[in-house]
N, C-alpha and C positions, 0 to 999 in steps of 0.2 A: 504494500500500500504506500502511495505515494504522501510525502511530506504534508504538504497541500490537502490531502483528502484525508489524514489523518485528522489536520486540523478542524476541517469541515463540520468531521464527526464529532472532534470535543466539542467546540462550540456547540454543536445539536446539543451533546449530551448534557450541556452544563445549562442551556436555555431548558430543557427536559426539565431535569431538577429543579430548577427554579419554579417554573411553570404549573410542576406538580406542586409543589408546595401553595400552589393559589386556592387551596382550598384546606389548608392546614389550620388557619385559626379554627375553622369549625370541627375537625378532630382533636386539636390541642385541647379546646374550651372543653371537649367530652373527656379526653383524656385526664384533665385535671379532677374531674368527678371520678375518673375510670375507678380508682380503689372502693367507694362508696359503691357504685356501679358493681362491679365481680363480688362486694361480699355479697349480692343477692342470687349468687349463682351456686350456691351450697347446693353439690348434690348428694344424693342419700335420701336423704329430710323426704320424713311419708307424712301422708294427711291421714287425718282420726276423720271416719267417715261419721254425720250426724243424722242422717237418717239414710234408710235402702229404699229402693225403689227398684221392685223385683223385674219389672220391665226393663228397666237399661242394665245388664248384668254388666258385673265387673268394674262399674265406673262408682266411685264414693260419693254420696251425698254430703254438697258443700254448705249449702246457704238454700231458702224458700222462703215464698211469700204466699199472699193468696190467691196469686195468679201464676207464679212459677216454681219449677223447680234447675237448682243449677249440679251438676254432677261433674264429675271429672276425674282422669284417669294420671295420677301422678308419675307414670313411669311414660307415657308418650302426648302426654297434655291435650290429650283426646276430649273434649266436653259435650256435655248433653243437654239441651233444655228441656224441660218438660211444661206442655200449656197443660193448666189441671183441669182448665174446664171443658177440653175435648181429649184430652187423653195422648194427643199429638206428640211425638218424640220428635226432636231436631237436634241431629248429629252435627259434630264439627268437619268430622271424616265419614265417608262411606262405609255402614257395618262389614260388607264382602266384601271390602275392596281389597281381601289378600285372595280373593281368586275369582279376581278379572281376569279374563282369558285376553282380554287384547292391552292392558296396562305393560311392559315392562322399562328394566331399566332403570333411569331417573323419572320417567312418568305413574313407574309403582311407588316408587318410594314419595312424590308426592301426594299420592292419596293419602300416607298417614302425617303430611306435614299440615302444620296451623298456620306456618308463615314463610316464604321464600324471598330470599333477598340475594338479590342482583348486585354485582360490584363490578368496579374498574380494575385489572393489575396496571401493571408499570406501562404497558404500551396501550391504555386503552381500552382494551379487550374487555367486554363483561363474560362475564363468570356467575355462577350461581351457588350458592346454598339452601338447601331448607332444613324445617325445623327435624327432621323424621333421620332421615341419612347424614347430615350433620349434626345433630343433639339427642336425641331418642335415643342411636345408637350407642352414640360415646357417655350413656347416663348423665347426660348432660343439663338436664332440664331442674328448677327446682321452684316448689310451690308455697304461697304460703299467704293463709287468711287476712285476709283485709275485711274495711266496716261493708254491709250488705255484697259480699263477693271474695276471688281470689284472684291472687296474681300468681302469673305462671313467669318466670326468669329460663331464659333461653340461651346456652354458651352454643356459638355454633363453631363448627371447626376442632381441630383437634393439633396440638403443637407438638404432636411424636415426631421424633425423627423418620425422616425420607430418605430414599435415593440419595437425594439431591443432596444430603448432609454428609457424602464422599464425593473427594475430590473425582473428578475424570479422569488424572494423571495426577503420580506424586512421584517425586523424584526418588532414587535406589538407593541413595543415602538418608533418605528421611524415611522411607518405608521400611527399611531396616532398622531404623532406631525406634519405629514403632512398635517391628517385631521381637526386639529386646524388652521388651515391658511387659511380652506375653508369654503364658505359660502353652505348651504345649497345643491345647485345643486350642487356642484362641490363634494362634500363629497357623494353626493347618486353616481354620477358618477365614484369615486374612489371604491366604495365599488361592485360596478359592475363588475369590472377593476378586481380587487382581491379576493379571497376566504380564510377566516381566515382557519387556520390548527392552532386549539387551540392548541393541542399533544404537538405540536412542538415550540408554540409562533412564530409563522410566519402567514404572508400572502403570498397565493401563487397567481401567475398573471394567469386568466380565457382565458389564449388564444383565446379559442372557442368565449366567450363573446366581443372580441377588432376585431370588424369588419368594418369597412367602417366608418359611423356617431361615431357610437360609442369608436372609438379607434382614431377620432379626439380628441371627447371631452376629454378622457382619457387622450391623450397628455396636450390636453388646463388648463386641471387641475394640472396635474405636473408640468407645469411653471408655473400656477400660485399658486402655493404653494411656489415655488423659488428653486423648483429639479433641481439641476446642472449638468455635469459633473463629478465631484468630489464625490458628491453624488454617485451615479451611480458604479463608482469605487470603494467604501467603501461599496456599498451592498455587490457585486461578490465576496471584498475579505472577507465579512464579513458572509455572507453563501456558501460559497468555491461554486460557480457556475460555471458550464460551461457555459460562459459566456463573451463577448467580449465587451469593451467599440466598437459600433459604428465607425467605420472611414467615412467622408465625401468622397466618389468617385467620385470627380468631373476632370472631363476632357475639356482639353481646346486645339482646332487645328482648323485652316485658311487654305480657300482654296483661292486661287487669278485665276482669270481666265481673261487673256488678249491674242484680236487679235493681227496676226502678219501676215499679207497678206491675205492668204488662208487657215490661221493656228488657231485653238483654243490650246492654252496654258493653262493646271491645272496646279497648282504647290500649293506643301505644302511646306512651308517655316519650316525647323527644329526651328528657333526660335520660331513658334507658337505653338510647340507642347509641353504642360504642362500637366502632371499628377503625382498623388501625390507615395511619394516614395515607400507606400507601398505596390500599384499596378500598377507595370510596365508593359507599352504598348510593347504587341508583337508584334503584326501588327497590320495596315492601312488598309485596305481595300477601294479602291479609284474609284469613279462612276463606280457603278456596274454595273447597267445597260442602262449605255448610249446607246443609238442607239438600244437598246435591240428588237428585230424581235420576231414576236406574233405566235399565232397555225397558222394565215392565210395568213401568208409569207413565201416566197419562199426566199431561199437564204444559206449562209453557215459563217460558223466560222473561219477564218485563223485563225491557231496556229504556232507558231515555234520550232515545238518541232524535232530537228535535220536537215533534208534537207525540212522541212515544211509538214503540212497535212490539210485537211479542215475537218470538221465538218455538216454536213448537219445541217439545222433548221429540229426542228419535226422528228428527224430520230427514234423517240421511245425507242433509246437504254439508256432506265432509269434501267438496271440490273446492268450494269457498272458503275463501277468507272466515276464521274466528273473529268474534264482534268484539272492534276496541274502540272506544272514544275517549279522549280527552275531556272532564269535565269544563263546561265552560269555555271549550276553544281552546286554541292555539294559544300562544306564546311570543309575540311578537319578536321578542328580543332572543329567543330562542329558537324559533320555526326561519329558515331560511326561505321567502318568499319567492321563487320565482314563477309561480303558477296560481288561480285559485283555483281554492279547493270548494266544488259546487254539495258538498254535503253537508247537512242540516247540523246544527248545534246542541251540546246538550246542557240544557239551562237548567234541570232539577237533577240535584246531586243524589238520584236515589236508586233503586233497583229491587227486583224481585224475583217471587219464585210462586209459582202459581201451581199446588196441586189439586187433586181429587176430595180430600181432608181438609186442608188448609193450604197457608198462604205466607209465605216469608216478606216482610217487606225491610230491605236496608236505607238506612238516614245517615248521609255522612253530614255529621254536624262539627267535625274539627277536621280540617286540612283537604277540603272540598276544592280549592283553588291547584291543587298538587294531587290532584286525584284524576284516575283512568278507571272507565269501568270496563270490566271483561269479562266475556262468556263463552260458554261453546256445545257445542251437543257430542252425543257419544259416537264413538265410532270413530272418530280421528285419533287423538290421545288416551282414550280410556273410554269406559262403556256408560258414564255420567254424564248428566244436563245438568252445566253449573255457572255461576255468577259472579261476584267479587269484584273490589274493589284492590286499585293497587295504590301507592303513592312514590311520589317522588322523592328522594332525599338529597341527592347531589345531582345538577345536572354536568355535563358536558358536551364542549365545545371542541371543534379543529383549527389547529392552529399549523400554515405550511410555512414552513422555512425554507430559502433558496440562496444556494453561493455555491459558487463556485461551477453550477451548472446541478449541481446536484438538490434535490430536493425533497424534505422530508412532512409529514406531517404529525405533529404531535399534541397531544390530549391536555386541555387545560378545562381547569374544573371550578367551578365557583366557590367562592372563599368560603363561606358558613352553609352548613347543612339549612334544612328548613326551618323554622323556625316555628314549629306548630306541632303539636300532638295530632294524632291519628283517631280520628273517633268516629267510631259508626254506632247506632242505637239500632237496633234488629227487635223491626213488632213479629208479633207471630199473632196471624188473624184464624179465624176459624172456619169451619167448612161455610157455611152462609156466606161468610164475605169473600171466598178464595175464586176471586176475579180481579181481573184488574179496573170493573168498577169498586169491586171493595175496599183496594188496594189505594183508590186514585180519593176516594169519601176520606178511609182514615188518616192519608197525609192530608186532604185538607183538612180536617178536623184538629191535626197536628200545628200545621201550619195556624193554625186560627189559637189556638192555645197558646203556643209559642209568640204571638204579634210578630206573625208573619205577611201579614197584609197589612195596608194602609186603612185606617176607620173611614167604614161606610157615610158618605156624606148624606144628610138627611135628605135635602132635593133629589128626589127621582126623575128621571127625564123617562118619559112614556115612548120616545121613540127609538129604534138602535141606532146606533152613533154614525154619523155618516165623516170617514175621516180625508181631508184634504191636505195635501203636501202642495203649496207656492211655492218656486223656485225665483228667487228675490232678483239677484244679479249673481252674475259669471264674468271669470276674468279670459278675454278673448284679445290674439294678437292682432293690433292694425297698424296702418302704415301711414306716415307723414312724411311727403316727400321724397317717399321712399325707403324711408328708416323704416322697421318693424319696433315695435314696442308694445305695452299690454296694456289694456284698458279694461273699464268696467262695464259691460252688457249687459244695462236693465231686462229682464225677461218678463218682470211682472213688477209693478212701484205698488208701495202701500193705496193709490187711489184705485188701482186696477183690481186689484186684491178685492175692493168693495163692492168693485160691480161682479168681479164673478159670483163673489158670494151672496149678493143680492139675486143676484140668477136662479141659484141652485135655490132658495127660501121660495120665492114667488114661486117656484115651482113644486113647492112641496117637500122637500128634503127638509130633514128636520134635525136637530140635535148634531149642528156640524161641528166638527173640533178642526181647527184649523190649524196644520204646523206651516211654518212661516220659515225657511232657510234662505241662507244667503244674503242677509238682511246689515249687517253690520261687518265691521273690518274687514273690509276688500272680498265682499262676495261670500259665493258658497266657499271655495278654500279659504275660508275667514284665516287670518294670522289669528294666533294664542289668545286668549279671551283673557288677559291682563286689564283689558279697560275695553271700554265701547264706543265705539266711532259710528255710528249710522250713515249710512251709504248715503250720499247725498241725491244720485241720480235715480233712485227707489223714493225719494222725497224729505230727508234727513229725519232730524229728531222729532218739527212737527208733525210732518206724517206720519213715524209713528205711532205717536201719540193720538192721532184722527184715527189711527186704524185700529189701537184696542178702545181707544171710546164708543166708534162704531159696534167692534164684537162684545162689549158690558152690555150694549143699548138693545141687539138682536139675539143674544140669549146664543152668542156663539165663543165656543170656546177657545180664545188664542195662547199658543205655542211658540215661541219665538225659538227658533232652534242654534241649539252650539255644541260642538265637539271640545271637548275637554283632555281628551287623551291623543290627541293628534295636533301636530303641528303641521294644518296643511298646504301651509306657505311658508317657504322661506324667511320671507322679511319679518323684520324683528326680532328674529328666534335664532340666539346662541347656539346652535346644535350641538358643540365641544361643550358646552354649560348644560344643557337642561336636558339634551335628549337621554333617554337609557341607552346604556351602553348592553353589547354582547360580551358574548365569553371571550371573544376575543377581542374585547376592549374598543371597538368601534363605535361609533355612533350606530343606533339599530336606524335603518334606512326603509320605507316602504314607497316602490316604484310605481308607475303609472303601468294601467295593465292594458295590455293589447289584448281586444276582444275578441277580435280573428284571428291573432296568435294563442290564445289564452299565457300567454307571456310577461312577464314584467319586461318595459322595455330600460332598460339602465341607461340609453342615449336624452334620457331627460330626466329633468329635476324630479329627486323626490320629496317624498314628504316623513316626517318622524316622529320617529314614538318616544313622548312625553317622559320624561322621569315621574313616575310616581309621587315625587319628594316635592314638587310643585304641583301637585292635583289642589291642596287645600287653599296654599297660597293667591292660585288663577282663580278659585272657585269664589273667596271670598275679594278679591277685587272685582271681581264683573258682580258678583251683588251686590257690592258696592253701588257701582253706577246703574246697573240693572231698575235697581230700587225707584229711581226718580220718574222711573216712567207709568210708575201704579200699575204694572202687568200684572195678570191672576196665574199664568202657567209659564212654563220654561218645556220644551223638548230638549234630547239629552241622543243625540246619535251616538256615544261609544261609550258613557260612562257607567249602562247597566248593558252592557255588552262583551265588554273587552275587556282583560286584565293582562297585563302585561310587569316583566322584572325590570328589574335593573340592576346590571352586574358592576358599577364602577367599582373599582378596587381601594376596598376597608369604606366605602359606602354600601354596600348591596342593600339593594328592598326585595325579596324576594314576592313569591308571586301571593302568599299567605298576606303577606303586609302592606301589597298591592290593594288585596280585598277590602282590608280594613281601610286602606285610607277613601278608596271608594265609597264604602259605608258612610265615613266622617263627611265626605264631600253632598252627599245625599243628606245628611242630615242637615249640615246647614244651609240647605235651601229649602226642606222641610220647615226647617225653624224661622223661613221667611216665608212661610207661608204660600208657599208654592205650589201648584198641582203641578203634576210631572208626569210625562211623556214621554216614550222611553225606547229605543230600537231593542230589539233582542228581549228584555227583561226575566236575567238571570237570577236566583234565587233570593243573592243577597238582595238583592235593590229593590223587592216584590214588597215590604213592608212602607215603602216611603212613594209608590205608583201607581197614577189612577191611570193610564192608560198606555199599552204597550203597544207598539208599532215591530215590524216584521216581524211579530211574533210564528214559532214555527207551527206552520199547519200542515205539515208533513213529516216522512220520517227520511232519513238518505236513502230509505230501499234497497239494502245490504243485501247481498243475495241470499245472504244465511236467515234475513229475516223473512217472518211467513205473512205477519199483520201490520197494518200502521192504525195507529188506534190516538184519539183524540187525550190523552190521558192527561198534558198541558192542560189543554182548557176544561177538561173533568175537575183539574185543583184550583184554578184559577177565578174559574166564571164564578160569577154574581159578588166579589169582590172586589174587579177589575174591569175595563174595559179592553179591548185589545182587537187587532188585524194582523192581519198577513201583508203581504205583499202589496205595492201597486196594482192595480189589474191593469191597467195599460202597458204596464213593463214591466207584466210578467209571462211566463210562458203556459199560461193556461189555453186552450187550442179555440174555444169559442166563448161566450159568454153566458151560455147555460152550464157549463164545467164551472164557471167561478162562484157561480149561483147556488150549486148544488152544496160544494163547498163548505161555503159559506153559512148556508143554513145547519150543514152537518154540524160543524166545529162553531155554532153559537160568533160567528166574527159578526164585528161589524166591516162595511164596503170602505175602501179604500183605493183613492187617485190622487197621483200628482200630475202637476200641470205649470203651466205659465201662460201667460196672455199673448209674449209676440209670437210670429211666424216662426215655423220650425227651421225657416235657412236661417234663424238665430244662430244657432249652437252648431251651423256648418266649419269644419276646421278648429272644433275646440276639440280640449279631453271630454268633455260632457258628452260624449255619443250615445251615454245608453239614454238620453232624454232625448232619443231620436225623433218620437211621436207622443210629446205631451200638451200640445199649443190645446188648448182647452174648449175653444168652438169643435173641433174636432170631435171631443166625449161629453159633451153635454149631454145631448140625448138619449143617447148608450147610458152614460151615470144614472143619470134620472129613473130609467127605465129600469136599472137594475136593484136602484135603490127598494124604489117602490115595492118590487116587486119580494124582495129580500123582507122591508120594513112588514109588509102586510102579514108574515107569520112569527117576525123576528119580536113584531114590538108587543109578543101577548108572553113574553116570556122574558121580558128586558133586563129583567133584574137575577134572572133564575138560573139555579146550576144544571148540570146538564145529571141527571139523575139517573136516565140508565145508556147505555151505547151498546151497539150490539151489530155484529156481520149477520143479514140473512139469509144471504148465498152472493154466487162472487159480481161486485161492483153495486152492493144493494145496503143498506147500512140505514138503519134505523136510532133513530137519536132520541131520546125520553127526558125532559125539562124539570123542574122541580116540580112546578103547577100542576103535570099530568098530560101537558100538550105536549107532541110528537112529531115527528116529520119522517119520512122515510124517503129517500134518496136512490135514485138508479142511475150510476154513471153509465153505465150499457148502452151501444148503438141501439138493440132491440127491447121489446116493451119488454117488463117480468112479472108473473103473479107471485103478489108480498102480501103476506098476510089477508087470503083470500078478493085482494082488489088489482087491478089490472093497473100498473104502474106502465107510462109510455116511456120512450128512449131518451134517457137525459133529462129527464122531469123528477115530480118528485109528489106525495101526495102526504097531509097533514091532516092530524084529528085529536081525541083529547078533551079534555077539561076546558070549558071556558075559563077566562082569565079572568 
């Protein structure tokens, strides 16, 4: 190896180490606990069981209430719940799963694991542990009572020596003097162990020969020769080995599990999570297969992956993809953007498990923002239908180095683990409610106890919400003289805004809620909402002001809308100061997307993602100035949407304290007495929101999934109001599809528009508002309103009570009140419930209101 290339590689190696280390405070800070931390790892220590219960054999009774019982197996941390008032057992593990005929390998030994965790080594690479083949085995596991519950302490790994704890080569003069140290046996054993290479004066190690017994004694011999450490290091650098001193991988994480009524509580406490710095945990993976459902159950999977979908058990489909989502989206400062991704989001951090008996339902209520759900059916990995929850704990990043022509890529990790405990609540329902209507009532019921919704305002509007998006002004390049330069293209001023709304009222539309973008600091790509400048060419401050005094006077509701977590303009915006940084310490950048390439194109400006650390600071300057204009609502494009990190170095906000600062942001404009309006509306943000915008009314349609099921708006309705999509720019095929919809999923109608000509926004980035000039969809609007309002507004206020497939493209919707609708998306008529339903229509009956 050349001089030069030698060089190359130090430098790699010594940036390597450096770089690894960017994630060492947060192993240091655990390591400093570490001692408190292992003494919870006594193993031996049995539980005194306090009552049996002759149905779960084997397992000790821990702890009971009048709704549960908790049991648990101290030698493999196996647990059981028991509901008493249907008699229901739920396992942590599968009782056969030691004879699955299709499990082996590492996929048997996780059926009897409670938890697997994922790591980085030195070059990146994940690796895995679980609890069952890493701790069960090595009696590793140790338990012990807490108040209502138990904790269960987890060492995983094991620090015997390996292979790898003999040199590859040791020199003829150091191998002899190790054979001077031994007695007989121990020198015929070493001599086994090694093969002289006179040539060379070395011994080489017999690999082949160092098996099972014999690569015991091998070891037993180098210690007692008194081979070190040290040693070991002075061979590698002494015959330039590829070769690595050994690192101990020992891991250490508690799971605590305590009743709370009707409730099984896991929780992983981030204090107990210890592992050593040089292999950083990426994820958790947490009771995989609780409640898990066999080949000879009947039953299905809830997922939440956008308006919800089910999963049948046993539905064969092992060609697809297994079902994983990101709770809450992507990552901005994490996801490397160069595509969008057209699949639905999942805004309730929960899941389930739906059988014949009952009903599992999981609530992650700690560390939801750093959470994946996953599932998958039997037949691929093992002969189970199962659910779970995983979480993040370090992420990583690539980072390439280049000199000398040569070029490498190496793994950099963020400084601090997560910052949040791990906590899921598991209902267990019973046979009556083991649907995923029962499933979708008791979280709301949950959600309602918890002040998970915003309180119901006393005025009831009698009509369904009819929602309007005005696009204010756009910044469009023109020319003077021939220069190019960028200007502001009014598409709709506060006085135009009047007339169309006066339009839609004379004609009947009732109950409009108006969001209003583009409105202040240089258009819809507004710059940072530090202060408020009102577009002058829209009609400035006084037209604003005309135009919410207008909507107090007409009983219409206005939405003045701003992005908070996006800087979508350059100007004014530090990006080296405020924007989040990546792992690999850049500005996080998100490009303008080519819609015929589905492309980020990088040959022009982008836009950036916000530091977290200024969400509260922009939030309360712009209400500041917000204030003097006596607004009644605010819409909110990204900030009940999108959560995003920030990795600057010995700053980080990780994505848990993202959440929270989101929350804080939302409350103080709650505490201005705000209504809010909201794109996405994710979990957190659902207590401070009276009306949600893109809400999901569909699910991605995974191929693994069998149903798409309204389950959203099952928890949400008659708390909230909420839509889907534009219907003008969206991809529904006619306007009885959005209708049928519509009525199904309880929305209200939904359009955006602007008043000039559509050769407006020829030549801008705004292309997907190819077709919203507003003369255009009046009539269409109107017509669809109407048509929607006539059975929507006898149930305005009401939950959606029962849902139901009656055969395929046919779906019947049941209201609190007792009025119904039933729906045929079908070219051809269907008979539904003995009445003759046409194609693409839909037919209503029920309780008068």
């Amino acid at each position: 190896m050349s001089i030069s290339a030698r060089y190359v590689l130090l430098v790699i190696s010594m940036l390597t180490a450096l770089l690894m280390g960017g994630c060492s405070d947060g192993p240091d800070q655990n390591r400093d606990e570490s001692e408190e931390v292992k003494a919870n790892f006594e193993t031996g220590a049995t539980l005194t069981a306090s009552f049996v219960n002759p149905r779960v054999g084997g397992l000790k009774g821990i702890v009971e209430n009048d709704q549960l019982q908790l049991l648990a197996d101290d030698q493999t941390g196996v647990i059981a719940i028991v509901h008493k008032a249907s008699g229901e057992v739920w396992l942590s593990n599968p009782q056969d799963r030691d004879t699955d005929p299709l499990a082996s390998g590492v996929n048997k030994s996780l059926l009897s694991a409670q938890l697997k965790l994922d790591y980085y080594n030195n070059f990146g690479q994940l690796n895995s542990v679980n609890s069952y083949s890493d701790s069960a085995v090595y009696e590793q596991i140790g338990m012990e009572e807490i108040e209502h519950g138990l904790r269960v302490n987890y060492r995983f790994g094991s620090d015997q020596k390996t292979i790898d704890d003999m040199p590859m080569k040791i020199s003829k003069s150091r191998f002899e003097n190790l054979l001077s140290k031994l007695d007989r046996t121990g020198q015929r054993t070493l001599k086994i162990a090694y093969t002289e290479d006179a040539e060379h004066s070395v011994y080489v190690r017999s690999d082949g020969a160092l098996k099972g017994l014999q690569l015991e004694r091998a070891l037993k011999a180098m210690e007692d020769a008194g081979y070190t450490e040290e040693d070991l290091l002075y061979d590698i650098e002494e015959n330039q080995l590829n070769q690595t001193k050994p690192e101990a991988r020992i891991f250490h994480v508690s799971i605590e599990y305590t009743l709370d009524g009707d409730h099984l509580i896991a929780k992983i406490p981030a204090s107990s999570i210890d592992f050593p710095e040089e292999f950083p945990i990426h994820t958790i993976s947490f009771l995989s297969f609780f409640g898990a459902g066999g080949l000879a159950e009947k039953g299905s999977i809830l997922v939440p992956d956008g308006s919800g979908a089910l999963i049948h058990f046993n539905n064969g489909k092992t060609r697809y993809p297994s079902y994983q989502q990101n709770v809450y989206g992507t990552d901005r400062s994490v996801s490397k953007l160069d595509t969008e991704e057209y699949s639905q989001t999942v805004r309730l951090p929960v899941f389930g498990l739906i059988k014949e008996n009952g009903a599992l339902l999981g609530i992650i209520e700690e560390g939801a923002a750093v959470a994946t759900i996953n599932a998958d059916v039997s037949g691929r990995l093992n002969s189970y239908n199962y659910v779970y929850p995983s979480f993040t704990v370090v992420n990583k990043g690539d980072l390439s180095l280049d000199a000398n022509g040569q070029q490498r890529t190496i793994p950099k990790f963020q400084e601090h683990p997560m910052n949040s405990d791990f906590t899921v609540r598991y209902a267990f329902l019973d046979q009556q409610s083991a649907s995923y209507q029962g499933i979708a009532d008791y979280y709301r019921q949950y959600l309602e106890q918890q002040g998970g919704f915003a309180a119901l305002a006393e005025a009831r509007e009698e009509n369904t919400p009819f929602y309007l998006q005005l696009v204010g002004s756009i910044s469009k390049k023109k020319h003077f003289a021939g220069i190019p330069y960028q200007a502001l293209e009014p598409l709709t001023t506060f006085e135009q805004a009047q007339i169309i709304v006066t339009e839609l009222k004379e004609r009947g539309v009732g109950d409009i809620k108006l969001r209003y973008s583009g409105w202040f600091n240089k258009g819809l790509d507004h710059t940072v909402p530090s202060h408020i400048s009102v577009d002058r060419k829209l009609g400035g401050d006084k037209g604003l002001r005309q135009l919410i005094s207008f909507a107090k006077g007409n009983d219409v509701t206005l939405y003045p809308d701003v992005a908070f977590l996006t800087a979508l303009s350059g100007s004014q915006f530090n990006e080296a100061k405020k924007a989040s940084r990546t792992l690999r310490g850049v500005p996080a950048e998100i490009y303008p997307l080519d819609l015929a390439l589905n492309w980020r194109d990088r040959s022009k400006p982008p836009a950036y993602v916000i530091s977290p650390r200024y969400i509260n600071d922009y939030t309360e300057q712009f209400l500041k100035d917000f204030h003097k204009y006596d607004a009644v609502g605010i819409s909110l494009s990204d900030l009940a949407s999108q959560l995003d990190s920030d990795f600057r170095k010995r700053r980080q906000i990780d994505r848990t304290e993202s959440e929270q600062r989101s929350v804080e942001a939302l409350h103080q404009m709650a505490a201005a007495q705000l209504k809010m309006m909201a794109d996405g509306g994710n979990a957190y943000a659902l207590p401070y929101l009276t009306d949600v915008t893109y809400a999901p009314m569909s699910s991605s349609r995974f191929k693994i999934e069998d149903e798409e099921i309204p389950f959203y708006q099952m928890v949400v309705r008659g708390h909230l109001d909420y839509t889907g999509e534009p219907y003008n720019l969206s991809a529904y095929p006619n306007a009885n599809q959005y209708i049928l919809k519509t009525l199904e999923y309880g929305s209200g109608v939904y359009f955006e528009w602007f008043y000039a000509p559509n050769h407006k926004i020829k030549d801008t980035k705004f292309n997907r508002l190819y077709s919203a000039n507003y003369e255009l969809w009046m009539d269409e609007a109107v017509r669809i309103y109407k048509e929607v309002n006539e059975f929507l507004s006898k149930v305005r206020h009401e939950p959606i009570a029962q849902h139901e497939k009656l055969t395929d493209g046919v779906y019947k919707t049941v209201y609190g009140n007792g009025n119904y609708v039933i729906v045929n998306y079908n070219r051809t008529p269907v008979e539904a419930e003995g009445v003759r339903i046409e194609a693409e229509s839909y037919m209503t009956g029920g309780e008068a209101p």
